[in-house]
N, C-alpha and C positions, 0 to 999 in steps of 0.2 A: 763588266768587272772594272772597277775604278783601280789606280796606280796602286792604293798601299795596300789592296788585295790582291793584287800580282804577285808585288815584290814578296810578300807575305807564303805567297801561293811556290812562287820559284825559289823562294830558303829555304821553305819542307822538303819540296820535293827535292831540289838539288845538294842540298848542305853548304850554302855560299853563306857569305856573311849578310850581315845588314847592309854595310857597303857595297860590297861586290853588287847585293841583292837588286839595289837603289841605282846602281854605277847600268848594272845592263839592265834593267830597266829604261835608262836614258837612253842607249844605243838603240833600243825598238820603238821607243815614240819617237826620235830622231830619224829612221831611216826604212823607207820604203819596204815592204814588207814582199813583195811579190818580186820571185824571177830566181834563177839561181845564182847569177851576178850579185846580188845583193844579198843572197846566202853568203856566199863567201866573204863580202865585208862584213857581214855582220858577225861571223865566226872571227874574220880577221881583228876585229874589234874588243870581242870578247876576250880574246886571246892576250890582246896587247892592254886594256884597261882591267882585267880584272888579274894578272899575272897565272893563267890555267894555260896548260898545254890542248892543240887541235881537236884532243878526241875529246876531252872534258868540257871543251867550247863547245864542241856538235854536240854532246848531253845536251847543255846547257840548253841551246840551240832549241833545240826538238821539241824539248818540256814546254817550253817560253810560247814556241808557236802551237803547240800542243793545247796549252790554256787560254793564248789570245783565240783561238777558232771555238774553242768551248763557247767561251764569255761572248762574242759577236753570235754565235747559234741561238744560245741563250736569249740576246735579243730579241733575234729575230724572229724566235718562237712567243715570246713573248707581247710582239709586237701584234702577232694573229689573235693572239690569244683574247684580246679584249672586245 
């Protein structure tokens, strides 16, 4: 899954704007995706760059990693596949 089908992907399902959409997008290719230490900055980030409150971050949050694990499965399956 390339960038402007995420960000695409995380407006649907979330109701962010194009900004927002684009803005945490940047905070998940920026920043290490595994561990729960880096859960929480990345909640903390969302929080503070897109102006949502903790629980709306954690939506956020979950969908975002929700679709990034799709889109790499995807790969990967695809990768047998040939």
């Amino acid at each position: 899954m390339n960038s402007e089908d995420f960000i695409s992907q995380l407006i649907s399902e979330t109701g962010l704007t194009q900004e927002q959409g684009v803005a945490a997008n940047g905070i998940f290719e920026s920043t290490f995706l595994a561990g729960n230490k880096n859960k929480d900055f990345i909640i903390a980030q969302i929080v503070e760059k897109l102006g949502v409150d903790e629980s709306q971050a954690n939506m956020i949050y979950n969908v975002a990693i929700g679709l990034l694990t799709t889109g790499v499965l995807s790969k990967i399956k695809g990768i047998f596949k040939k």
